[in-house]
C-alpha positions in Angstrom: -6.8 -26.3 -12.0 -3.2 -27.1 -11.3 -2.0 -26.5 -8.0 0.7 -24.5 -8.7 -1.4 -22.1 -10.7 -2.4 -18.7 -9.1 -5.2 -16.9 -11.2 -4.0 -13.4 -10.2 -0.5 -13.9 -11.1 -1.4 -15.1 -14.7 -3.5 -11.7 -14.8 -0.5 -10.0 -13.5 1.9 -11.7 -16.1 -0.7 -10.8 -18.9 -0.5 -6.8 -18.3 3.6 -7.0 -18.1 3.0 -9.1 -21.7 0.8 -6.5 -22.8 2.9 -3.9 -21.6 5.7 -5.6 -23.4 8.4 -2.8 -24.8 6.5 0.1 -22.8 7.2 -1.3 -18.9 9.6 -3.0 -17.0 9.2 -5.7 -15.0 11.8 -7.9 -12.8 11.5 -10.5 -10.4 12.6 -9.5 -6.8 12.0 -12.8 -4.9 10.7 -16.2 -5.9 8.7 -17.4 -2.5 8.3 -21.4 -2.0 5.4 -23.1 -1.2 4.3 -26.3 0.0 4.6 -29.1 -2.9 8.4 -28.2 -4.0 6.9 -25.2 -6.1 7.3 -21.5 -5.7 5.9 -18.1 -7.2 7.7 -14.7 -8.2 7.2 -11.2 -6.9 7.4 -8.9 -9.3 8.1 -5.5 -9.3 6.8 -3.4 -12.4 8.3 0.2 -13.6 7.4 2.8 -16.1 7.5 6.2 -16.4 11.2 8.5 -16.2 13.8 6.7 -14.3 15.9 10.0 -13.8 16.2 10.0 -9.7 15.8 13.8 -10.1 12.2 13.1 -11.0 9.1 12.3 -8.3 8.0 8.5 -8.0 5.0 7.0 -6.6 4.5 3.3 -5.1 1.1 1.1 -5.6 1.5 -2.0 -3.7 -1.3 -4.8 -3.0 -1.7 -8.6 -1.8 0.7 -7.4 1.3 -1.7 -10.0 3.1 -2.7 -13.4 0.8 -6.9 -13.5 1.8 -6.8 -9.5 0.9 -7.4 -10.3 -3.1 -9.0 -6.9 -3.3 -6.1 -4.7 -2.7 -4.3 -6.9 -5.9 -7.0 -6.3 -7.8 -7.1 -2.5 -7.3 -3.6 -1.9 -8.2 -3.9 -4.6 -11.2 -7.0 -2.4 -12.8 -5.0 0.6 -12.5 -1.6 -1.0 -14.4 -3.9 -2.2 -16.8 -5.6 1.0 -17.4 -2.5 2.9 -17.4 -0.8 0.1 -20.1 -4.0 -0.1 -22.1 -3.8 4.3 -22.7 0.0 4.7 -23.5 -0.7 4.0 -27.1 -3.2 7.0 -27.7 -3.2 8.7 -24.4 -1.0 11.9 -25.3 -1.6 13.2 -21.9 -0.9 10.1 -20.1 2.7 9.8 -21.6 3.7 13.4 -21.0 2.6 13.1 -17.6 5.1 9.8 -17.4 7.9 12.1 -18.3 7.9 13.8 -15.1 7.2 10.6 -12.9 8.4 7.2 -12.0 5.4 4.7 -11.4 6.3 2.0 -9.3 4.0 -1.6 -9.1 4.0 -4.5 -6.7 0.6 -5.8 -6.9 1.2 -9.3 -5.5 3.8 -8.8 -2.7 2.5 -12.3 -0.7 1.5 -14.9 -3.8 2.0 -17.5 -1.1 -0.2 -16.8 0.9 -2.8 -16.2 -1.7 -2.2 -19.4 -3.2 -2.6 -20.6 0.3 -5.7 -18.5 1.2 -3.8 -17.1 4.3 -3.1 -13.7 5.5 0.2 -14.8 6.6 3.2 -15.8 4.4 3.9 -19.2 3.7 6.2 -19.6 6.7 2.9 -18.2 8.9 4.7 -14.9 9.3 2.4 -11.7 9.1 4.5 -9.4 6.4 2.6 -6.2 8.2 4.2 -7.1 11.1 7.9 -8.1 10.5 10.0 -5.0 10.2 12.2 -4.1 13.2 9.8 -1.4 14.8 8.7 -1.4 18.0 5.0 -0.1 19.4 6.2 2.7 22.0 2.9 3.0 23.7 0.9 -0.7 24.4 -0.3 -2.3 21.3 -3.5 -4.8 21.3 -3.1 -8.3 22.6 -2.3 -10.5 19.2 -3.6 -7.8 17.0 -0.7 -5.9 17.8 1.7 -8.4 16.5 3.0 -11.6 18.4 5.8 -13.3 18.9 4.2 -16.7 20.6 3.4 -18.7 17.6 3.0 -18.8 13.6 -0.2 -20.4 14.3 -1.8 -17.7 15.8 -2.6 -14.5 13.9 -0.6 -11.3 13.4 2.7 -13.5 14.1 6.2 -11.2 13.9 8.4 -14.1 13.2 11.2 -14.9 15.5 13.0 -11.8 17.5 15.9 -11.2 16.0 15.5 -12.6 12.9 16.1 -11.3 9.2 12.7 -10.0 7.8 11.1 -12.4 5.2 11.6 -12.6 2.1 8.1 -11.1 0.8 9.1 -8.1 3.6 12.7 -7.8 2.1 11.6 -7.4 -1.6 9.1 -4.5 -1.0 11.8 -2.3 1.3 14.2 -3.4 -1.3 11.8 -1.3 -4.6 10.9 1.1 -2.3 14.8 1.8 -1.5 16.1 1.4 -4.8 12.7 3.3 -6.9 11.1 5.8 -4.2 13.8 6.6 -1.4 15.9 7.5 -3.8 14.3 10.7 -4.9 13.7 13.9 -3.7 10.0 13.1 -3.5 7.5 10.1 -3.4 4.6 9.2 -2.7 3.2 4.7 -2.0 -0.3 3.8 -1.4 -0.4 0.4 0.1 -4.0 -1.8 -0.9 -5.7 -3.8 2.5 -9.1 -4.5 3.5 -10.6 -5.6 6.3 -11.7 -3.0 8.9 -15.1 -1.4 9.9 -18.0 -0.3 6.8 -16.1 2.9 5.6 -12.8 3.2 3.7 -9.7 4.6 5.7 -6.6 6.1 4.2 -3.9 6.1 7.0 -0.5 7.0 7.1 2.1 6.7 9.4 2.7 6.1 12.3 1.2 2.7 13.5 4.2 2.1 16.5 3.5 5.6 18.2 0.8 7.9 18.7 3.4 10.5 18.0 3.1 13.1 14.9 4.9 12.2 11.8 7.8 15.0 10.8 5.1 15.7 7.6 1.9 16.2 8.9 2.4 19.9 6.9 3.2 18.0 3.3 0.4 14.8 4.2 -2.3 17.8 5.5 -1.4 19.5 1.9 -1.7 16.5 -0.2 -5.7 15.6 1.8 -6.4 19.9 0.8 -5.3 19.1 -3.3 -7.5 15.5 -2.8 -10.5 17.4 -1.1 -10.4 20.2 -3.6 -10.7 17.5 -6.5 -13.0 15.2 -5.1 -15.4 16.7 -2.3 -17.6 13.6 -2.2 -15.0 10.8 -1.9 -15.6 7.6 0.6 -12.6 7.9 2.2 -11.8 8.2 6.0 -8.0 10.2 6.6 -6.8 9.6 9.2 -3.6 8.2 11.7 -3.4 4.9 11.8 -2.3 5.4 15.6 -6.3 6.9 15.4 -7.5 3.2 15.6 -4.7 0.8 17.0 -1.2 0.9 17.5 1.2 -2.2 16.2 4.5 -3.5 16.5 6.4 -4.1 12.9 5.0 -2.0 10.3 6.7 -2.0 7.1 5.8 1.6 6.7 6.7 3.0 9.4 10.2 0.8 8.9 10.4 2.7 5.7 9.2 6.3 6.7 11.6 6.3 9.6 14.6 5.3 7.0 13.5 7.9 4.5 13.5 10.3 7.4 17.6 9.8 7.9 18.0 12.0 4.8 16.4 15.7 5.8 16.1 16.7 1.9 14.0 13.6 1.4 10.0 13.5 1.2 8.6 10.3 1.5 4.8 10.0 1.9 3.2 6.4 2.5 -0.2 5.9 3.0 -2.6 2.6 3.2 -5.8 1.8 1.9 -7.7 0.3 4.4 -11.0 -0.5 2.2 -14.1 -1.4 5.0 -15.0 -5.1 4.2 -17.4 -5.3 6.9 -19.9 -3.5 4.3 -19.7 -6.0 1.7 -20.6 -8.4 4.3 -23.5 -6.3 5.5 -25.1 -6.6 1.7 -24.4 -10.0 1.6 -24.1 -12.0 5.0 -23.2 -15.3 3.6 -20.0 -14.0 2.7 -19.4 -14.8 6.3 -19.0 -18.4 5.5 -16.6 -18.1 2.9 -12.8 -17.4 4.2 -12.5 -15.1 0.9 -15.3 -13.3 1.1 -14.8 -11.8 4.3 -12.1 -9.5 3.0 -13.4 -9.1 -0.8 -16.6 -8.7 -2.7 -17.4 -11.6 -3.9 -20.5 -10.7 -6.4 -19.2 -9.2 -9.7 -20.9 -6.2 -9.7 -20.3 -4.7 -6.5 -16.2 -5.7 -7.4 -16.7 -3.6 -10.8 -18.1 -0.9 -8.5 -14.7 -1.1 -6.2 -12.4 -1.1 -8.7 -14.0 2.2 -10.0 -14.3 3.6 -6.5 -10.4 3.3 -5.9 -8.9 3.6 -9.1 -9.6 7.2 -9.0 -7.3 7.3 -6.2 -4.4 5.9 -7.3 -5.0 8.4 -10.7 -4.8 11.2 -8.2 -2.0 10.3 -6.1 0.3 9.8 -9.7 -0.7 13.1 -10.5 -0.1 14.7 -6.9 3.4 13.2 -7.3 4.2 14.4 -10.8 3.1 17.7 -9.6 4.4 18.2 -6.2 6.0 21.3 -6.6 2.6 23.0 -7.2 0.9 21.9 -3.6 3.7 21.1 -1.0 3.5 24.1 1.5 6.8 26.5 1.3 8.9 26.7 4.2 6.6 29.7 5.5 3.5 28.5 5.0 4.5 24.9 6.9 3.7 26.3 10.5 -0.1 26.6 9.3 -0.8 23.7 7.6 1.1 22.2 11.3 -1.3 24.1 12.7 -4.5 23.1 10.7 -3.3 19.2 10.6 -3.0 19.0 14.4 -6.3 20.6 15.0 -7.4 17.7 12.3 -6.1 14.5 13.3 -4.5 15.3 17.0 -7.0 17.3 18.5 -5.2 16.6 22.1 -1.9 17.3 20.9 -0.6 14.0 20.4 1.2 11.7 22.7 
């Protein structure tokens, strides 16, 4: 194979050709990588582009060894471009919503097999946010050296390109509206599946616990046996530099505005439980590298990011009224800060 070919950008580039006429599809950045070459990061759009209407976000391969969270959001464009031909439903839903797609945010550090950028920069690290309360050593983000993990890139610094192109769609496709939703694909932490949501610099309360509390009531009522873990990600570690807390806090400057990001965090650890000797491969400690059990994840999550289209396209239906906010307060901080938060 040529090494200036990524696999998961040619499947990426056959779903916009598939899509051809029915999506559309630009190129935000083109990132360089060692050897004079350089790959595109493409951001894909269907559905109503009238601001007036909801939108919703899918983004994946934030991090270059997390295939998996690519993968996710590929089987769900695909699924959704392989239906609008005879899937009456599915275009009247698109009508009322703006679908949004990055899928491959870091093709560098895929090609690469690094979680880091090509310049060694950790993307989930790089916006200007500070951790208010003391993050983990290195885990939290650093600032001593692009060869050690979870590096911030210089203080001071613009944010990378990779970084730049995602605030730049979410700005332009999901801040722009009244309401939106993003989901944001990872793996790599503990045997279960975590959906978290902001913040990751505080272990404050976001200013809508009420709407994010409403949104986990319509997911529980429609799938009471799901996998998933929801939850703060200030639960399980704080950090300096996350992107979506950069772009929560931005959203929040506009009062009318409601912006709801959330990250699938899908537990790794378990796939290496059911096979151990995907400890010794750098890949397979972050994906499932046996077909079967990836066919099996794909199914598990693309149910998820069905839901959260639908959620979006019918907000008006589940986000609590300006009386009935107080409760769902009430309810979400007996959920997720049982000591009040600090």
């Amino acid at each position: 194979m040529p090494n200036n070919v990524l696999p998961e950008l040619q499947a990426l580039e056959q779903i916009i050709e598939l899509g051809a006429g029915r999506l559309q599809s630009r190129v935000v950045r083109q990132v360089p990588v060692a050897g004079g070459h350089s790959f595109p990061v493409y951001a894909i759009t269907l559905g109503n582009p009238d601001l007036g209407v909801p939108g919703v976000g899918f983004f994946g391969g934030v991090h270059g060894l997390e295939r998996i969270g690519s993968e996710v959001v590929m089987a769900f464009l695909r699924n959704v471009v392989q239906r609008l031909s005879w899937d009456a439903v599915l275009n009247r839903q698109l009508e009322s919503v703006r679908l949004v797609f990055m899928p491959i945010v870091n093709p560098g550090g895929m090609w690469a097999a690094t979680r880091a950028n090509p310049r060694g920069v950790d993307l989930m690290r790089n916006a200007p946010v500070d951790a208010k309360q003391k993050a983990p050593f290195l885990l939290g983000g650093q600032r001593l050296s692009a060869g050690l993990p979870w590096y911030r890139g210089p203080a001071g610094a613009p944010m990378e390109a990779e970084s730049a192109a995602v605030c730049e769609v979410v700005q332009t496709e999901l801040l722009s509206r009244p309401f939106s939703l993003a989901l944001d694909c990872h793996s790599g932490f503990g045997v279960r599946d975590r959906l978290w949501f902001p913040f990751a610099h505080t272990r404050e309360p976001i200013r809508h616990l009420p709407e994010l509390h409403a949104l986990q009531r319509i997911f529980l009522e429609a799938h009471s046996h799901h996998p998933y873990i929801i939850e703060p990600q200030s639960a399980q570690y704080l950090t300096h530099g996350d992107l979506w807390d950069h772009l929560y806090l931005q959203a929040c400057t506009e009062p009318q505005r409601t912006f709801l990001p959330l990250t699938l965090e899908m537990g790794s650890w378990l796939w290496i439980k059911k096979n151990p000797r995907q400890l010794f491969s750098r890949n397979g400690i972050f994906n499932p590298l046996i077909q079967h059990r990836l066919q099996r994840v794909l199914r598990r999550h693309v149910t998820l990011l069905d839901f959260l289209a639908r959620a979006a396209s019918s907000h008006r239906h589940w986000l609590p009224a300006s009386d009935a906010r107080d409760e769902q307060l009430t309810a979400a901080m007996a959920d997720w800060y049982p000591e009040g938060g600090r």
